[in-house]
N, C-alpha and C positions, 0 to 999 in steps of 0.2 A: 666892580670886578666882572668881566667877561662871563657867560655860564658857558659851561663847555658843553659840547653837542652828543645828541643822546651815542648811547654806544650802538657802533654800526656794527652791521655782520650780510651778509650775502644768500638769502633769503633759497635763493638758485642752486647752490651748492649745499645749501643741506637739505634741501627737495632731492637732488639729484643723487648723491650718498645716499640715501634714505630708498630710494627708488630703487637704487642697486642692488640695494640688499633684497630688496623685495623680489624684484627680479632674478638675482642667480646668487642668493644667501651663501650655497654651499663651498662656492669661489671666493666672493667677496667679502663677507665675515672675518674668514680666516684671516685675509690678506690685512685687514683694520681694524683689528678687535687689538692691536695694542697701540696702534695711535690715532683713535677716535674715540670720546667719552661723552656721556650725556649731556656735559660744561660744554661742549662743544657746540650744542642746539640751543640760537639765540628763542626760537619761537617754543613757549609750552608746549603746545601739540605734538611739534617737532622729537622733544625730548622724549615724552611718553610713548610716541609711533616705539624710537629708537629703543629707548627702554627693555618692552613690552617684545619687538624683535630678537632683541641679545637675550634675553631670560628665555624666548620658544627655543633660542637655538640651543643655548646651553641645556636645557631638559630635554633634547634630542628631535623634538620637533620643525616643525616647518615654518617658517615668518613669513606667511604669502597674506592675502588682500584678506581671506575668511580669517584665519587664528588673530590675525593684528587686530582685524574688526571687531571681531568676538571679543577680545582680551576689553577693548577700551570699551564698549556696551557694557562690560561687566564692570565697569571703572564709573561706568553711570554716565558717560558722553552722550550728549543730547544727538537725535535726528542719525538714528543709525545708517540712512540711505546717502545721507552726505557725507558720513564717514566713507563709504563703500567709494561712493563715487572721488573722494577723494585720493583713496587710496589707488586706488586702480589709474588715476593720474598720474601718479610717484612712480608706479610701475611701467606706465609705458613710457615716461622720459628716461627710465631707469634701464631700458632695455640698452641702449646705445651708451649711458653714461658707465654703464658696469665694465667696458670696453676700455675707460679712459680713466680708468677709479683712480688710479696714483694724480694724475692730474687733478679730480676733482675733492681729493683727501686733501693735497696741498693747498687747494684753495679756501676749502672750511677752517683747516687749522689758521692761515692767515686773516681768516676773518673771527677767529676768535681771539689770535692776539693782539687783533684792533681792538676787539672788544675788551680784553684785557686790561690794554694800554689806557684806555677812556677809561675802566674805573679805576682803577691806579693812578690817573692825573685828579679826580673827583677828593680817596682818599687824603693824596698830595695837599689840594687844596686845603681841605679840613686841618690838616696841624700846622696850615698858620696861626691856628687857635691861641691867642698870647699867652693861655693857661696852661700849654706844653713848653717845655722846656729845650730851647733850640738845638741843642745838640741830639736830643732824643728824639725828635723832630725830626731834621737831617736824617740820621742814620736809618729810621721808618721810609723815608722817601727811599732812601739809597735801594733800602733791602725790595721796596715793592718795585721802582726799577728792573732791580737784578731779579726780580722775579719772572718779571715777561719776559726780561731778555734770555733767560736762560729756559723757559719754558720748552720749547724745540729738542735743547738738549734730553726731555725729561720721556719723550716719543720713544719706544722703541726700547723701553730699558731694559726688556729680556729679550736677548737675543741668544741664536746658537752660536757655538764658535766653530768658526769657519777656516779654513786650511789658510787664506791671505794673512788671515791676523793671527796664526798661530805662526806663521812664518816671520811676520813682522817682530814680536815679541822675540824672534828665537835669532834675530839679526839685530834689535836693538841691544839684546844682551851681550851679544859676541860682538859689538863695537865701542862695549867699554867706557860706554857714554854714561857721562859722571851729572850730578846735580851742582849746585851753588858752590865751589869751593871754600873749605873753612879757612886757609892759608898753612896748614901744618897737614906735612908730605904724609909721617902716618896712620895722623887720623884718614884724612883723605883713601886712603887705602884701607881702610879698617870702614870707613860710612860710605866710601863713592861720592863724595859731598854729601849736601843738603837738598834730599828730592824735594820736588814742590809737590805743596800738599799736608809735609810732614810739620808736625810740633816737633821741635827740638828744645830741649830745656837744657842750661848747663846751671850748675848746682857747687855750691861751696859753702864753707863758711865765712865768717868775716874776713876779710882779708885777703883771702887765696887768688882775686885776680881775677873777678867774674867779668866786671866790664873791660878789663883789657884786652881779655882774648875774646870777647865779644868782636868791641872794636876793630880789633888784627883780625879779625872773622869778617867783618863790614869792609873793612879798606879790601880785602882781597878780593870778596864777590866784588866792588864796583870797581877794579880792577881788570877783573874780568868780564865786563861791561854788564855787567846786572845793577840796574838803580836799587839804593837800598833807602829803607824807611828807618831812622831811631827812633824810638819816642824813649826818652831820658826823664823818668817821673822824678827822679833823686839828682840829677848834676847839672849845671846851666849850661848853653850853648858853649859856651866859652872852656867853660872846664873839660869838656870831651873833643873841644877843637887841639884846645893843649894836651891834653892826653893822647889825642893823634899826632899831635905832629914830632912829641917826646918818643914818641914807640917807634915810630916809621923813621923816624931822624937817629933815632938811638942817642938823646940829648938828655943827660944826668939833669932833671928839672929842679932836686934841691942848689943844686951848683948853679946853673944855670940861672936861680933866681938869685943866689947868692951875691954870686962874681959879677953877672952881666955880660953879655956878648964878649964883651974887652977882656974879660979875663978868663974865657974859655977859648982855648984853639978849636979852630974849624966848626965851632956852632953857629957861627951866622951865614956861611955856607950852607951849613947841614940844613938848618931851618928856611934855610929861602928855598934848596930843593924840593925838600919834601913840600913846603907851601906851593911851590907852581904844581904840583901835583895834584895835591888834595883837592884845591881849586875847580881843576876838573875834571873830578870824580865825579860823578853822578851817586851823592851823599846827602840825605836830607834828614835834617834836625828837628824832632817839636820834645821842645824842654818844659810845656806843661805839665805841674806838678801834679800829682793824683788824680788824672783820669780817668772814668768809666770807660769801660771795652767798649759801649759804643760809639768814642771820640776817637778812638785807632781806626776800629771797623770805614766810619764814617772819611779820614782822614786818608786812610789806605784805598779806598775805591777811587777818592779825587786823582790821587797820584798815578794811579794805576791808567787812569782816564787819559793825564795828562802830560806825565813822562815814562812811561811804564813801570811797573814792577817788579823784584828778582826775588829781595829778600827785606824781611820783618824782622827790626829786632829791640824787644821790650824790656826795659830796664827797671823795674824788674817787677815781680807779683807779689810781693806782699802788699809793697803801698799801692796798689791800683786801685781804685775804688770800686765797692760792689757792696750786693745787697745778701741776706742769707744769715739764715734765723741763729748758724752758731757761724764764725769764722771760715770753720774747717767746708761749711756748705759753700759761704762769700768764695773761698778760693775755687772749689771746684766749678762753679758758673765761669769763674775769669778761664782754667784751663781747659773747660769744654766750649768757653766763646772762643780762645786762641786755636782751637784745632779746627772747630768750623770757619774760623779766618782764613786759615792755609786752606783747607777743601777749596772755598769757597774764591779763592784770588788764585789758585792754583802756585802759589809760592810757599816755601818754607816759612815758620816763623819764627826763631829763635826766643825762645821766654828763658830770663835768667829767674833763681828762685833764689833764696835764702836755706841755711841746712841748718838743722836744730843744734843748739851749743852740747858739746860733748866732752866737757870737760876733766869729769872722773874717768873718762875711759882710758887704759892704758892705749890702747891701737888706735890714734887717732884718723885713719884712713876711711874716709865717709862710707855708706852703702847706702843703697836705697831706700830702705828706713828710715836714714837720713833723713831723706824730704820734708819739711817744714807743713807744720798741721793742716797735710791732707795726702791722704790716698789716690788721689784723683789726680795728683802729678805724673804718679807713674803711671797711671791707670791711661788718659790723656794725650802721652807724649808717647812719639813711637820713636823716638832718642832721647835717655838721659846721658849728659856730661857730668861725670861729678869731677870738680878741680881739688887737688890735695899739695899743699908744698911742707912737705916734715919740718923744714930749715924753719918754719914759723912755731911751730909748736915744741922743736927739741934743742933751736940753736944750731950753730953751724957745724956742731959736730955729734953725729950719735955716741948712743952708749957704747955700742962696739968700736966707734972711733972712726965711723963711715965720714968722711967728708958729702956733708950735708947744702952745701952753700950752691945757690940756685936750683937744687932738684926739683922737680915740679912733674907734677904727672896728670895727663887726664886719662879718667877712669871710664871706656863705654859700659855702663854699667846697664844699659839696654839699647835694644837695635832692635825693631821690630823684622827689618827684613835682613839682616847679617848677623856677626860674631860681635863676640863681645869682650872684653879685654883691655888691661892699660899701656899706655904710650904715655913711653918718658920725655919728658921736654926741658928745657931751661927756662928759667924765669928769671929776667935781667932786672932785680929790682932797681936800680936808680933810674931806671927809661919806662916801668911797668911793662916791662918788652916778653914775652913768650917767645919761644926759637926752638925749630928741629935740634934735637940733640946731636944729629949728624954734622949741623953746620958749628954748630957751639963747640964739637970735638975736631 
């Protein structure tokens, strides 16, 4: 195997930065004291000059050729007259470079994410180890990856805010610009879609229809040309193709397996529609059974790499696999890794969850205590869905003699940046179909 070449850096430019400072501290300090750090200085000497400068400044003093000198003699630096003479080097290339500082900032930060890059391909190297475990492998390389690559971004992270970006903010609000469409008119007006970034959890109990409106959630972002991700721990490719294509076709699946094409009107029409459709969608499937978050993690950067990404959606958290001294910890790692997923892709991620059985209770209508053993659901998600259809639990007619038959309702039973509130739906059980109540009346 090749050795890879030691880590480079630009020797020149952090003489020169260093020089600057020396030269006119009280200009240029200021200007790079949030995006220049000690990691920055590939040479030792380099770091401690730099060091030993930022700590004079900070106590109020001066970081010229005598306090640098002094500071590193007291640090025990051999041949104090080489240090001088050194210094006083830095200073007179530092005189003209203090001029050009944004140029010469850019060039050290670029030789430190070479520097980067080369030990990041080193670590890479090391977990070909056959005693790690290759998906846990993968998703290490991904994340040190995404480390360099996003390092740039991490420059600069206190900033003021400025009159351009308060105006930007104050025009992207008043254009009503929505995130991932969920497919139902209003939710969609009660969340604005699905921002990227956010966890969304949707929640029920058995039965209520958690992967359907999942799925009517999935067909509609890739509709709206956002590629979407399933990962389906619980149902095989197959069963969630039919599941689409029953919902979207509105095709009664028990009939339909019944009778067969020949004795259903207009379902081999319906289903060859909706199949050139789904077709090409931009709809991606992995029906491995109980995965670790870092087989999503790991699986969701290729995609994103490769055909882009919009939307995440995990079928579901209890059986994911994880690690965690009681259950209720195991879940919390899963929805504190799915919230740094969306940070982290800058896309929504939809997690469906499980709701604990409540079977004495007269009110069978879920809340958020609902959420199945852990706090860290709600805590996590900055939307929960909770789904509730009565018709499952009272029959198709209430006590008071309410015609019950399809009612279905999702509950925003949290929003971190809106209202919160239910939306009635219909739920077409022979197609597992959800529908605006507008169009159903």
């Amino acid at each position: 195997m090749p050795q890879l070449a030691e880590a480079p850096f630009v020797a020149d430019s952090e003489a020169l930065v260093l020089g600057a400072i020396i030269s006119d501290a009280e200009t240029v300090i200021p200007a790079i004291e949030e995006r220049v750090g000690e990691a920055d200085f590939a040479r030792p000497l380099h770091r401690r000059v730099f060091r030993i400068a930022m700590q004079i400044h900070e106590d109020g003093g001066r970081p010229d050729i005598v306090s640098i000198g002094a500071a590193l003699t007291e640090l025990g630096e051999s041949d104090a007259g080489q240090q001088l003479a050194y210094l006083s080097q830095l200073a007179d290339a530092g005189i003209y470079a203090a001029i050009r500082i944004e140029y010469h900032v850019e060039k050290l930060r670029e030789s430190t994410r070479r520097r980067r890059l080369a030990e990041a391909g080193r670590k890479i190297q090391a977990l070909a180890d056959p005693e790690i475990e290759v998906e846990e492998a993968i998703d290490e390389a991904g994340r040190l990856v995404l480390d360099v690559a996003t390092d740039a971004a991490l420059v600069e992270s206190l900033r003021k805010i400025e009159g351009p970006e308060i105006r930007q903010v104050i025009e992207e609000k008043a254009s009503k610009k929505t995130g991932v469409p969920t497919g139902f008119r209003d939710v969609d007006r009660m969340t604005f879609g699905f921002a990227p970034g956010d966890l969304v959890v949707i929640a029920g109990a058995t039965g209520m229809g958690k992967t359907s409106y999942a799925l009517q959630t999935a067909v509609s972002a890739a509709r709206s040309g956002y590629p979407v991700a399933i990962f389906s721990l619980e149902m095989t490719r197959d069963e969630l193709i039919w599941r689409m294509l029953c919902a979207e076709g509105m095709i009664d699946a028990s009939k339909y397996r019944r009778d067969g094409p020949g004795g259903y009107p207009d379902s081999t029409w319906r289903i060859e529609r909706v199949s050139m459709e789904l077709k090409d969608l931009p709809i991606y499937v992995d029906d491995t059974s109980a995965v670790p978050l870092s087989h999503v993690r790991s699986r969701c950067r290729r995609m994103k790499a490769k055909h882009g990404l919009g939307l995440v959606v995990i079928d579901h958290l209890q059986i994911m696999r994880a690690e965690g001294e009681t259950r209720a910890q195991a879940l919390a790692e899963v929805t504190g890794g799915c919230k740094a997923l969306a940070k982290d892709l800058g896309v929504p991620v939809v997690l469906l969850s499980q709701l604990s059985r409540f079977k004495d209770r007269a009110d069978k209508r879920p809340t958020l205590s609902d959420l199945r053993e852990s706090g860290a659901i709600e805590q996590d998600a900055n939307t929960v869905l909770l789904l509730h259809r009565p018709e499952y639990y009272f029959g198709p007619t209430s006590k008071q003699g309410d015609n019950l038959v399809g009612k279905a309702e999702c509950i925003i039973a949290k929003q971190r940046n809106g209202a919160t509130g239910i939306v009635d739906l219909f739920f077409r059980a022979e197609c597992a179909r959800f529908e605006d109540l507008e169009d159903r009346e």
